[in-house]
C-alpha positions in Angstrom: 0.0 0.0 0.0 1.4 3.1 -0.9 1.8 6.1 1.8 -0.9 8.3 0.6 -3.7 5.1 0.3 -2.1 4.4 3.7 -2.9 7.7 5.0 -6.8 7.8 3.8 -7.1 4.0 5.0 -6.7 6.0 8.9 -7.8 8.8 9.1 -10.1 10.0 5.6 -13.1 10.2 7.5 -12.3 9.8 11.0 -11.8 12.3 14.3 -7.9 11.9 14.4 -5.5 12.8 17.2 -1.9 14.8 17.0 -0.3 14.5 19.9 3.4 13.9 21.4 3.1 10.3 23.2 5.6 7.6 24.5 5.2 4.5 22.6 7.0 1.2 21.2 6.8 -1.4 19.3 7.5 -5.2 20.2 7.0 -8.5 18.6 3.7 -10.3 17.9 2.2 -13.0 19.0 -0.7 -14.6 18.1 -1.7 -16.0 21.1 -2.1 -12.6 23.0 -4.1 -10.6 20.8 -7.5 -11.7 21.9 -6.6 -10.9 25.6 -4.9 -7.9 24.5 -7.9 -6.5 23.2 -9.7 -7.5 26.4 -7.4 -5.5 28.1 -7.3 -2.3 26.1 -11.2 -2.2 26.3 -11.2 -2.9 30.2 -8.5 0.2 30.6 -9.8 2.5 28.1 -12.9 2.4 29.9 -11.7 2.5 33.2 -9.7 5.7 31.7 -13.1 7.2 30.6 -14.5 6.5 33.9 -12.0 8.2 35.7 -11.7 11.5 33.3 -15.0 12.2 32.8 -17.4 10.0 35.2 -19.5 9.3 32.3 -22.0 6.3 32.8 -21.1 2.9 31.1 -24.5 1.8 29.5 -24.5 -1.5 31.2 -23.9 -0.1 35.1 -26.2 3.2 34.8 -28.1 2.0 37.9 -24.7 2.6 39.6 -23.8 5.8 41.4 -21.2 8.1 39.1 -19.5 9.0 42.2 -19.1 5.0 42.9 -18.0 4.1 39.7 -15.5 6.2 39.6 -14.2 5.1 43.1 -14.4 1.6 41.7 -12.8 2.7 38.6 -9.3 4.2 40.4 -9.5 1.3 42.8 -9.4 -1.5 39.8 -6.7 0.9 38.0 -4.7 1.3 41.1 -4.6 -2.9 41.9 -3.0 -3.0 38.0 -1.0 -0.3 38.2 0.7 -2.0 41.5 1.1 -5.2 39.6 2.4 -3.5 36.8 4.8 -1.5 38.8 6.8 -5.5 40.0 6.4 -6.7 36.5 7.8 -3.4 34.4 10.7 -1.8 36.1 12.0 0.1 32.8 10.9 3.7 32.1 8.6 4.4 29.2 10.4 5.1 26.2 11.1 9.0 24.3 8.0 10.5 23.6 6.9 10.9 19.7 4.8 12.9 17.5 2.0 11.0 16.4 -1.4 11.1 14.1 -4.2 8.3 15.0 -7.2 7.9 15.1 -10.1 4.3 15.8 -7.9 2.5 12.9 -4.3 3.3 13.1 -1.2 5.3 14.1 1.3 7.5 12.2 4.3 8.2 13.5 8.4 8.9 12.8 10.1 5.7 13.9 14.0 6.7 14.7 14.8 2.7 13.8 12.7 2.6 11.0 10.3 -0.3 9.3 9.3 -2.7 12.1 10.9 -6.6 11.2 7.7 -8.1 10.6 4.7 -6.7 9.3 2.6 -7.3 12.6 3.7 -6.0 15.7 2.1 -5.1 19.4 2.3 -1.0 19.6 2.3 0.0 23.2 1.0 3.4 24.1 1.7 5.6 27.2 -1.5 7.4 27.6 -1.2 9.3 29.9 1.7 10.5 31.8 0.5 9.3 35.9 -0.3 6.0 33.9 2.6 3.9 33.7 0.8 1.2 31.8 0.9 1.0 28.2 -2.0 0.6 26.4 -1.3 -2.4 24.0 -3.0 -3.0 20.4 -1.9 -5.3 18.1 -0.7 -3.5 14.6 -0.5 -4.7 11.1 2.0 -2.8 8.6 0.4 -1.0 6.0 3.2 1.6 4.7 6.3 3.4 5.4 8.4 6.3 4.2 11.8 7.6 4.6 11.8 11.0 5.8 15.1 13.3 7.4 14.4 12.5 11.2 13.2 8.7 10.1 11.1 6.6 9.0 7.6 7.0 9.0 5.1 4.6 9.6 1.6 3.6 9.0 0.2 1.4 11.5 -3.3 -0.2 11.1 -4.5 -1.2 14.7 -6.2 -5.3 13.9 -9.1 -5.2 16.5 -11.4 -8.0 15.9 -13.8 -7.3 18.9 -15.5 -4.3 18.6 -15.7 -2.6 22.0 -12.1 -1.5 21.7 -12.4 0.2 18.9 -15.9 2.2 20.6 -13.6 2.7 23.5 -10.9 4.4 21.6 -13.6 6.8 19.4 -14.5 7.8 23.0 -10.8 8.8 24.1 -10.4 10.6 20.9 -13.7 12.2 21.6 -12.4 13.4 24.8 -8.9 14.0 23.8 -10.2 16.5 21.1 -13.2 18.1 23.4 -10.0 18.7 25.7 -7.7 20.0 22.6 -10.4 22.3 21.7 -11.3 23.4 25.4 -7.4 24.6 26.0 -7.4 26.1 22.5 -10.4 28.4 23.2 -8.4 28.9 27.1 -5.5 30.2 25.1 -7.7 32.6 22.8 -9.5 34.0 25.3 -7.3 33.8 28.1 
């Protein structure tokens, strides 16, 4: 796929994302990518749940004020057993375009070896977890700082990719919030 097909494949008609971010790449396997998905959806909502105390469809009999609390409680029990299993710091942060389908980015080491890879995300900065999607290769282009990349996330269950139109929701809601701040301010 060339890079311009690449680039309309992820974001022609989709709310995108810039934003500096640590991230990484690391090998795939097979195995994980059903749990990893799993995963993603269960922190991506927690995430929501935390930043905005919005109502998850299926618990709206639940107090917001409880979720929430239940919400930083099941983030803080992962974060502690994240914090013995990763004792490494997140890597460089990067300037990156993405949106429900994919990431673009400048990779300093260029083309990853194979053409699917996991793509770890660092979120947020007081969230030392990574978000993890499997990626599939679609395109790549030399440019003077490296190599950039076109990275199709392969989700095959379909809440993930609901949970990450919401962050991007929020992520641009936020974008645009700060951007009338500095306007006005």
């Amino acid at each position: 796929m060339s890079p311009d097909d690449a680039e309309r494949t992820l974001f022609g008609d989709t709310l995108t994302a810039v934003e500096s971010m640590p991230l990484r790449l690391t090998a795939w396997c097979d195995e994980r990518s059903a749990n990893l998905q799993a995963r993603a959806e269960w922190m991506l909502r927690l995430l929501g749940q935390i930043e905005s105390g919005a109502a998850d469809h299926d618990e709206e009999h639940a107090d917001p004020t409880l979720r929430r609390i239940e919400a930083k409680l099941d983030l803080t029990l992962d974060l502690l057993a994240s914090v013995l299993a990763a004792s490494q710091a997140p890597p460089a942060a990067v300037d990156l375009r993405w949106s429900h389908l994919g990431v673009s980015y400048v990779a300093s080491s260029g083309r990853p070896p194979e053409d699917r890879a996991i793509l770890h995300l660092y979120l947020r900065p007081w969230l030392p977890t990574p978000l993890e999607l499997p990626v599939q290769w679609l395109a790549s282009r030399g440019e003077a700082a490296g190599e950039r990349l076109w990275l199709a996330f392969q989700l095959d269950q379909p809440g993930v990719q609901r949970a990450l139109d919401k962050l991007l929701f929020r992520q641009h809601r936020r974008q645009i919030a700060q951007t009338r701040r500095d306007t006005h301010g």
